[in-house]
C-alpha positions in Angstrom: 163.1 -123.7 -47.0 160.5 -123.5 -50.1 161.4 -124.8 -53.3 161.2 -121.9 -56.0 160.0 -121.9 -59.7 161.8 -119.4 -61.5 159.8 -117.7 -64.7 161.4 -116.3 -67.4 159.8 -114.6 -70.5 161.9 -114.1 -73.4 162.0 -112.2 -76.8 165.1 -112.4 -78.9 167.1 -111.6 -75.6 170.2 -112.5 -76.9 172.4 -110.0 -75.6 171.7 -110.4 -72.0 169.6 -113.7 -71.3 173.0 -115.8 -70.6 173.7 -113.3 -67.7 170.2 -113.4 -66.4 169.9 -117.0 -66.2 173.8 -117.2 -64.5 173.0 -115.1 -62.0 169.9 -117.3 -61.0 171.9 -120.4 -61.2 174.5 -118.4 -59.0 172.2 -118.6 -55.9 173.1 -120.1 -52.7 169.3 -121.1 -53.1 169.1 -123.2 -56.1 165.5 -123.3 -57.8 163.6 -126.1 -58.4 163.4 -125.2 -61.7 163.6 -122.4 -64.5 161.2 -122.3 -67.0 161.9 -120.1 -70.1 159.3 -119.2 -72.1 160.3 -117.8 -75.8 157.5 -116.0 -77.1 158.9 -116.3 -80.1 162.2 -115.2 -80.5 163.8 -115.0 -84.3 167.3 -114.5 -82.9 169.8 -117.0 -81.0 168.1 -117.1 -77.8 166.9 -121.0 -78.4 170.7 -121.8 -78.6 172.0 -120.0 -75.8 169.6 -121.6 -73.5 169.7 -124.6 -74.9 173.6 -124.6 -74.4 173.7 -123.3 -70.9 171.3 -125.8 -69.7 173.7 -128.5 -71.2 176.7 -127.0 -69.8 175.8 -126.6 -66.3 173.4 -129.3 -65.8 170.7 -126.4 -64.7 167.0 -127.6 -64.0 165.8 -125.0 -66.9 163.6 -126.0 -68.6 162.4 -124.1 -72.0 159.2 -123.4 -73.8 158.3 -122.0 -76.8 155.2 -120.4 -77.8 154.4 -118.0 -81.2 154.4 -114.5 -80.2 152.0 -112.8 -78.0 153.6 -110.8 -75.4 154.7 -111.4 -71.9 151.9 -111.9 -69.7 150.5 -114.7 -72.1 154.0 -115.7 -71.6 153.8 -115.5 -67.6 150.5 -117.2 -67.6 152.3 -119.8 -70.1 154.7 -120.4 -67.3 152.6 -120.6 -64.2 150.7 -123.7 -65.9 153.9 -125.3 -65.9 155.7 -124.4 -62.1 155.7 -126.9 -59.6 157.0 -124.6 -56.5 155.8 -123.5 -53.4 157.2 -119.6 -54.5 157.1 -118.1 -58.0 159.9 -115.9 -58.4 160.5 -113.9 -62.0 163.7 -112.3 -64.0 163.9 -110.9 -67.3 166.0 -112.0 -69.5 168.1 -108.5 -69.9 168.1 -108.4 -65.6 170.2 -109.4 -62.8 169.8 -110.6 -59.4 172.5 -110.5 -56.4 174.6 -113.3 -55.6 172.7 -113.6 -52.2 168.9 -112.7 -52.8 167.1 -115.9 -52.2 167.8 -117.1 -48.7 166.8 -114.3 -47.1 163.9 -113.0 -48.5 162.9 -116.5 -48.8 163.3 -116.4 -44.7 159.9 -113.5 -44.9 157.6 -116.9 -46.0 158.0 -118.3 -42.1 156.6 -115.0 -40.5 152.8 -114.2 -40.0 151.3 -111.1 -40.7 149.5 -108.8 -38.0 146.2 -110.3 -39.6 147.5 -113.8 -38.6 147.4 -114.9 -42.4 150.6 -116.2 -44.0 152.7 -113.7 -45.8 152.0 -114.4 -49.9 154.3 -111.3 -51.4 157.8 -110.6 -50.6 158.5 -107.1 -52.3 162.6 -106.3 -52.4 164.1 -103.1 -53.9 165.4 -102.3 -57.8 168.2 -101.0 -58.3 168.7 -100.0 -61.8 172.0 -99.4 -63.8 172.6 -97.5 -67.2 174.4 -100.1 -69.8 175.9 -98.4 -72.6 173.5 -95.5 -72.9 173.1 -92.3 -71.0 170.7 -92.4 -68.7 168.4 -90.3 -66.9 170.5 -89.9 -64.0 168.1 -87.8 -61.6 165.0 -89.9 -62.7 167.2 -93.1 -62.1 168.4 -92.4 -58.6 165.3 -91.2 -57.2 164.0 -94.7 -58.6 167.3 -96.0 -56.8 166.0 -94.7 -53.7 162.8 -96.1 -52.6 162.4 -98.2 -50.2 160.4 -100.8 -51.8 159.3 -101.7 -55.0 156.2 -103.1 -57.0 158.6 -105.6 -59.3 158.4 -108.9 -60.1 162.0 -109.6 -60.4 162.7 -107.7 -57.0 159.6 -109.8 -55.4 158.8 -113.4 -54.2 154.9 -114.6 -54.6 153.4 -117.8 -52.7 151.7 -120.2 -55.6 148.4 -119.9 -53.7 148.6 -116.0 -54.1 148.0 -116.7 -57.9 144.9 -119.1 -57.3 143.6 -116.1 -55.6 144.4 -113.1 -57.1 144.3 -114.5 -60.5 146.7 -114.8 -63.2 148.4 -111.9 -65.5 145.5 -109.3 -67.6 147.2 -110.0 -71.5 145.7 -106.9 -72.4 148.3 -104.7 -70.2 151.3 -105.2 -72.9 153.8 -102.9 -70.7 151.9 -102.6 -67.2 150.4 -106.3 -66.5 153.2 -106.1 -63.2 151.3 -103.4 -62.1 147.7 -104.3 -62.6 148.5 -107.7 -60.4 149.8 -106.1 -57.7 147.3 -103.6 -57.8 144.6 -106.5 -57.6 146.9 -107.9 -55.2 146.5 -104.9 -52.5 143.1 -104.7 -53.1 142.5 -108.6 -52.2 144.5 -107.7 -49.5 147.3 -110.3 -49.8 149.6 -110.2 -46.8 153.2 -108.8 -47.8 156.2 -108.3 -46.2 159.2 -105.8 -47.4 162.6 -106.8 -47.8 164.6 -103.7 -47.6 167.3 -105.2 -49.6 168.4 -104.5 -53.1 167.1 -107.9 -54.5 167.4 -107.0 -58.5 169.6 -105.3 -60.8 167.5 -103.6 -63.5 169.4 -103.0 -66.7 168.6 -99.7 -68.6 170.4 -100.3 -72.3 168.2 -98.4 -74.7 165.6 -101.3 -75.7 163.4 -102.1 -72.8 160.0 -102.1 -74.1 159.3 -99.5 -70.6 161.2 -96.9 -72.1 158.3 -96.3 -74.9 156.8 -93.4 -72.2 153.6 -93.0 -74.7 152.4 -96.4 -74.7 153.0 -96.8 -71.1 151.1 -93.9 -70.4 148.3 -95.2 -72.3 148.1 -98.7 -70.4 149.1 -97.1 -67.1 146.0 -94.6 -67.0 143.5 -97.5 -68.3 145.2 -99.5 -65.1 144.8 -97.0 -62.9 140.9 -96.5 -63.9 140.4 -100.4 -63.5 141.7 -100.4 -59.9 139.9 -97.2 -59.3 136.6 -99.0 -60.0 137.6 -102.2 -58.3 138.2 -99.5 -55.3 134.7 -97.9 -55.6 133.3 -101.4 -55.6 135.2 -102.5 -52.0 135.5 -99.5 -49.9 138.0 -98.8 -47.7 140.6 -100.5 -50.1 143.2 -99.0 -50.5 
């Protein structure tokens, strides 16, 4: 079984970082290690971390950088992990009691190219938390059968040495934009058809700004188009 870095990026997650980094620690799986980066939270998040680590003896360890979004926090992390698999969780996310050993099974198989399998994708399932959601817009979410999330997904370290690390400049769509480059290096993936993260809707994730994710998510979506035009037959 591979050992697992876990990457966190934080940002005065107070209200929901404790339950994030339990339910990692709840895995029948445990990580190698946890590595929290703050990118520069002015709220209690130092303290909570601080004192969970202490109280549970976990392998987290935590980092602290001034503020400049969360791919420079991701590509802060990566520096740091030491395992075989990169997994991520944000710090207002959840992920089921039995993710890990499972998914983590998708690493031994070979894909039809005879390559080893670099992405596990999983399935989101997202949940309203004190707020009214969109409920048709949230179950038809709720229902795919895969999904391009990092917190749902598993990624081989050499996946990263090849595809590259996270684009800064994509604030709200950096996910994206990897796994984009990702399909178009043709990185051999498998799908997990489980639900393998709990996405928390509560009024304050930075996705639910729909006009600056628009903007980002059309300049992505020309970038891979280019990349496309300049390998053809990419899909």
């Amino acid at each position: 079984m591979k050992n697992i870095s876990v990457i966190m990026a934080t940002y005065n997650g107070q209200l929901y970082i404790r339950a994030a980094l339990e339910s990692i620690l709840r895995q029948h799986h445990a990580p190698l290690e946890i590595i929290v980066v703050d990118d520069g939270s002015t709220d209690r998040t130092p303290e909570i971390v601080s004192d969970l680590a202490e109280q549970r003896s976990a392998p987290i360890r935590y980092i602290r950088q001034e503020n400049q979004g969360q791919p420079s926090a991701f590509n802060h992390a990566l520096r740091f992990a030491r395992g075989e698999v990169i997994a991520f969780l944000d710090d207002d996310d959840l992920w089921p009691e039995d993710r890990l050993p499972a998914q983590l099974n998708y690493f031994a198989h070979t894909a039809l190219s005879g390559e080893e399998i670099g992405i596990v994708l999983g399935r989101k399932f997202y949940f309203a938390d004190n707020i009214k959601a969109n409920e048709a817009e949230m179950a038809a979410a709720n229902q795919r059968p895969y999904h391009y999330a990092l917190g749902a997904a598993l990624v081989a370290r050499w996946v990263f040495d090849r595809v590259g690390i996270f684009d800064d400049h994509f604030c709200l769509v950096s996910d994206w934009d990897w796994f984009a480059r990702a399909r178009t290096m043709q990185i051999p993936t498998a799908i997990d058809p489980r639900v393998t993260l709990h996405g928390r809707i509560h009024g304050g994730n930075i996705t639910q700004n729909r006009e600056l994710g628009a903007k980002f998510t059309i300049e992505m979506i020309r970038r891979h188009m280019r990349r496309k035009q300049a390998q053809p037959g990419v899909t």
